[in-house]
C-alpha positions in Angstrom: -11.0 2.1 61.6 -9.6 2.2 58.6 -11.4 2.9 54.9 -10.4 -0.8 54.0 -12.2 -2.2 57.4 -15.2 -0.4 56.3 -15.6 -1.4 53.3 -14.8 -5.3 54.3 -17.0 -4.8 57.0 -20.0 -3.2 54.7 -19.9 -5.6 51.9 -19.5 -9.1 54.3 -23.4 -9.0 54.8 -24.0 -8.2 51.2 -25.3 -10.9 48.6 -26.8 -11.8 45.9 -30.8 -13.2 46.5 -30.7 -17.2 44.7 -33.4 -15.8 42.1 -30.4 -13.4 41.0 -27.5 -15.5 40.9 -29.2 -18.5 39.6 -29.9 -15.9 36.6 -26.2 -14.8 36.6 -25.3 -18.4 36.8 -27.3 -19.3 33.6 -26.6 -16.3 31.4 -22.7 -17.3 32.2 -23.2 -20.7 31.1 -25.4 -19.7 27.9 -24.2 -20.4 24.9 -24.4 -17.0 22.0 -27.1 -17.6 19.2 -25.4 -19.1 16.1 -26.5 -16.6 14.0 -24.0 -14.0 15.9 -21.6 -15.6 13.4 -23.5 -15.2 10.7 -23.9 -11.7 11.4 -20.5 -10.9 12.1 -19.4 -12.5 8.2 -22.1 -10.6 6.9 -20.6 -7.5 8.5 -16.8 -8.1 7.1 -18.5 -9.0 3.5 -20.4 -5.5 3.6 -18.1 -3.5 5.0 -15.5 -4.9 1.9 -18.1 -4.5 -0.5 -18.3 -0.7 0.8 -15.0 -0.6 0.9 -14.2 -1.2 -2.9 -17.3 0.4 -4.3 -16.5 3.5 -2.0 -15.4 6.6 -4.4 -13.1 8.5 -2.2 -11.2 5.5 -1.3 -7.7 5.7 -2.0 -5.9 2.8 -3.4 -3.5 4.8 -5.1 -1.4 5.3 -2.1 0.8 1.7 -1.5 1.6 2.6 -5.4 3.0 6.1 -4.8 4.4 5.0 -1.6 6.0 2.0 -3.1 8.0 4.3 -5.5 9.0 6.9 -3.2 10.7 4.0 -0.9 12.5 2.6 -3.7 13.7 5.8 -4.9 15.4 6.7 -1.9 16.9 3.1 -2.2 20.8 2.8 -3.6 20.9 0.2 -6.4 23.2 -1.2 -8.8 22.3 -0.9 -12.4 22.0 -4.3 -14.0 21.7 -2.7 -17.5 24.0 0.7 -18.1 22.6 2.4 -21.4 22.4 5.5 -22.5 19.5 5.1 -24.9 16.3 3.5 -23.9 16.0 1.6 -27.3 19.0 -0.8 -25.3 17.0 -0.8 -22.6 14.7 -3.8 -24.3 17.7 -6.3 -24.6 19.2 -5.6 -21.7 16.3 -6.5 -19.7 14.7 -10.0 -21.3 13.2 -10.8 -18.6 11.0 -8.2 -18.6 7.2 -9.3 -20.0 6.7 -5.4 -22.2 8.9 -3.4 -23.8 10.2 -0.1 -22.1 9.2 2.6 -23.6 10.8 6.4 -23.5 8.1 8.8 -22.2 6.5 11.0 -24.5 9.0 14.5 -24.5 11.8 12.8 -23.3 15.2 12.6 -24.6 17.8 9.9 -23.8 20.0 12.7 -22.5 21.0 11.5 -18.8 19.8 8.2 -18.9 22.0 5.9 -16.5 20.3 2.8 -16.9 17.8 0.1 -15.0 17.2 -2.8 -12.9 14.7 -5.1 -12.5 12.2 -4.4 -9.5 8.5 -4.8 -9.0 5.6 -2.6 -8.1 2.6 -3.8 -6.3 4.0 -7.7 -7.1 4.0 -7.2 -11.2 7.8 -6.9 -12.7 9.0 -3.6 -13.1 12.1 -1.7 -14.6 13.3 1.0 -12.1 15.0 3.6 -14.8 17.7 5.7 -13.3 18.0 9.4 -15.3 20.1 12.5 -14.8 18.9 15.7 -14.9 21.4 18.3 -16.4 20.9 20.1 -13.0 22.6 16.5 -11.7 19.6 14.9 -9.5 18.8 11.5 -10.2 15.2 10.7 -11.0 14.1 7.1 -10.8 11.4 6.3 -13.2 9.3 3.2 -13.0 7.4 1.3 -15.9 5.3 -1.6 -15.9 2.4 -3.6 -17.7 -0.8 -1.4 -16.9 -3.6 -4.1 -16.1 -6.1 -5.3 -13.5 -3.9 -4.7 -11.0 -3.9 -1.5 -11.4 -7.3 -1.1 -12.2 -7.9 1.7 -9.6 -4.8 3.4 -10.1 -5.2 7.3 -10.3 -2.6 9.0 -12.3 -1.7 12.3 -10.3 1.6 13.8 -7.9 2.6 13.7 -4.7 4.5 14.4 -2.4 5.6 11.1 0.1 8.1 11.4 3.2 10.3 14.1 0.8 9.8 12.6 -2.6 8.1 13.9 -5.6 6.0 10.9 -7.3 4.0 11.8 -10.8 2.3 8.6 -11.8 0.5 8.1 -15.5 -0.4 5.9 -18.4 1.3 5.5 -21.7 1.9 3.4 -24.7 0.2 0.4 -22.4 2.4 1.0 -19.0 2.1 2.3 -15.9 4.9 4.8 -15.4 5.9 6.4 -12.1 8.3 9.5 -11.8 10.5 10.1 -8.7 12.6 12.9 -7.5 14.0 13.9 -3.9 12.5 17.2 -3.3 15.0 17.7 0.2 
């Protein structure tokens, strides 16, 4: 005989007593408690709520990440200048003024095209060091969106991102370190 005629032979005369599957029956038919919904929601809402009110959450990284993906992007300039003063007019579009970074020079500057970061317009500034990489540096309108933006470094898939504040912008440094 063989394992499988055993087995169908053992469980033939096997069944459920009618007290049992009249209970498996009716729990299959029952219907959840409404307030299982309710619970669920309140779950999600807390879980948000701890979320955003959670001090080591990091909601910096789609802004750093952001940066280093466009860096590694080619572009065409839609504005060549070498002096960031030009960089105003060539961009009208643009809803703030760019500003040159506090101990920078114009030396290197390429020029910029128009791009966003986290959905607000940006200008994505292309710059030549004198060692000959090209740094991409991003500015735009510092505001709610950026709320819980922490200025720092770091290091994404082979870029070099330094993100700070000044004269009212966000402004994001990027640099292949590979």
């Amino acid at each position: 005989m063989t394992l499988r005629d055993a087995l169908n032979r053992h469980y033939a005369g096997q069944r459920l007593d009618d007290a049992a599957l009249a209970r498996l029956r009716e729990s299959a038919n029952a219907k959840p408690p409404r307030r299982m919904g309710h619970l669920v929601a309140a779950a999600l809402v807390l879980g948000a709520i701890a979320w955003l009110l959670w001090p080591d959450a990091d909601r910096s990284a789609p802004v750093f990440e952001e940066i280093a993906l466009n860096h590694r992007k080619s572009f065409l300039l839609e504005c060549t200048t070498d002096r960031f003063e030009s960089l105003r007019a060539g961009m009208p579009k643009l809803d703030f003024a760019p500003a040159r970074p506090g101990g920078w020079t114009d030396a290197g500057l390429l020029g910029a095209r128009y791009c966003s970061l986290q959905g607000s317009v940006a200008a994505q500034i292309r710059v030549r060091r004198d060692d000959g990489a090209i740094l991409t540096l991003y500015q735009t309108r510092d505001g709610a969106r950026f709320r819980d933006l922490k200025e720092g470094d770091r290091v994404v898939d082979g870029v070099r991102v330094r993100i700070w504040r000044e004269a009212g912008l966000v402004m994001g440094l990027a640099e292949t370190t590979r």
